[in-house]
C-alpha positions in Angstrom: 23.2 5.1 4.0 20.4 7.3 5.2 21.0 9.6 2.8 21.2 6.5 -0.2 17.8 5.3 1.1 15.9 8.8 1.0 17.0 9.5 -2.5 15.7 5.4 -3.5 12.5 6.1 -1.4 11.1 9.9 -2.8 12.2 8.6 -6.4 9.9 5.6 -5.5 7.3 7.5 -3.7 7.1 9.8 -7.0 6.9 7.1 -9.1 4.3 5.3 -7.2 2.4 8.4 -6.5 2.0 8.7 -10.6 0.8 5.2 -10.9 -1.9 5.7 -7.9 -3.4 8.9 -10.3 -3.5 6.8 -13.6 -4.6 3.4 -12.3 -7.2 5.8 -10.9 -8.1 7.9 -14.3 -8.4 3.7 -16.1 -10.8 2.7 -13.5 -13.1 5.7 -13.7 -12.8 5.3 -17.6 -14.8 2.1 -17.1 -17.1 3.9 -14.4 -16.3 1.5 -11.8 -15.6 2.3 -8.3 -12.4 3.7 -7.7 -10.9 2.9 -4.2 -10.9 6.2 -2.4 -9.0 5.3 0.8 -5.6 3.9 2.2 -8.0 1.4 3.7 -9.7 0.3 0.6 -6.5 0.1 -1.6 -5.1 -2.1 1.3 -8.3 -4.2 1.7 -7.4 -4.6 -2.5 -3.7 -5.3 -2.3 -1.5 -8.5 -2.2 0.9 -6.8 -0.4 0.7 -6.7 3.5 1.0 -3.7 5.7 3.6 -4.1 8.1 3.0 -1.9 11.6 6.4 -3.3 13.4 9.7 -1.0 13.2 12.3 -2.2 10.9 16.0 -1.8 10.2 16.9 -0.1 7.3 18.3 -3.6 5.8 14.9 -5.7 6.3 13.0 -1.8 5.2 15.1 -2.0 1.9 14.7 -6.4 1.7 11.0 -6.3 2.8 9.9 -3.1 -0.7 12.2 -5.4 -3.0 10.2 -8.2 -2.7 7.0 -5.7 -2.7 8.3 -4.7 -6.1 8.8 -8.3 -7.3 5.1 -8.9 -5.9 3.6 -6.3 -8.1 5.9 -7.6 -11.0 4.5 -10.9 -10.5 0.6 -9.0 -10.6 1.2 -7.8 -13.4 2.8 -10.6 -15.7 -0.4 -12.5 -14.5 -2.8 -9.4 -16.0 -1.3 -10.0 -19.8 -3.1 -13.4 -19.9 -6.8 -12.1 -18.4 -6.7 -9.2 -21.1 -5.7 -11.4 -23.8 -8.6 -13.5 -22.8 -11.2 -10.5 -22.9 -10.0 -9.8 -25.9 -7.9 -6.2 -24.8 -4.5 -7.2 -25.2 -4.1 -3.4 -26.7 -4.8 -2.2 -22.6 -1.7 -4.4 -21.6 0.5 -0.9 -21.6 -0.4 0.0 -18.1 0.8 -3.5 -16.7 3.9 -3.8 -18.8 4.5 -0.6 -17.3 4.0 -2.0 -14.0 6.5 -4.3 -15.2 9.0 -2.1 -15.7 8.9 0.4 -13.0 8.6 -2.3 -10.3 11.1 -4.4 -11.7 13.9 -1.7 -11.6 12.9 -0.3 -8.4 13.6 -4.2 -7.5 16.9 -4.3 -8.8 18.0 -0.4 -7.7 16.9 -1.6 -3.9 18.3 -5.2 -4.3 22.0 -3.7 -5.7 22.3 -2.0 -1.5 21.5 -5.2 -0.5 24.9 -6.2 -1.8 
């Protein structure tokens, strides 16, 4: 399994690492701050940072419901930018969308 999980997670981390860069490049476009720490991006997030060890099971449970948290994110973005009137800038959360919910359902499918 160790080697299942390592594959899942740099895939992921890849992935993620992307997203970081462009979400990044779209908030400097609109010359707001961008968050330039671990700290700040956590301070931002709805996700919580777990300190406590964890079995590769709850490891694997705990980033699938991550991924469905993000998924929920960003189905609640389409209606603010259809509101302000930029539904054209609803690519980057139906990305979102996408990514997270397959990285969901490759993590859920060890889960048995």
């Amino acid at each position: 399994m160790f080697q299942t999980l390592r594959a899942m997670f740099e895939i992921q981390y890849d992935k993620l690492s992307i997203t970081v860069d462009i979400i990044g490049k779209r908030i400097r476009a609109r010359r707001a701050h961008v968050p330039e720490s671990y700290r700040e991006f956590l301070e931002l997030s709805s996700i919580v940072e777990l300190v406590a060890q964890q079995n590769a099971t709850e490891m694997v449970r705990r980033l699938v419901l991550e991924h469905k948290t993000v998924t929920r994110a960003a189905r609640s973005i389409f209606s603010i930018l259809e509101g302000a009137h930029e539904g054209p800038k609803a690519d980057l959360p139906t990305q979102r969308l996408q990514v997270n919910a397959e990285m969901a359902w490759m993590l859920g499918s060890l889960l048995g």
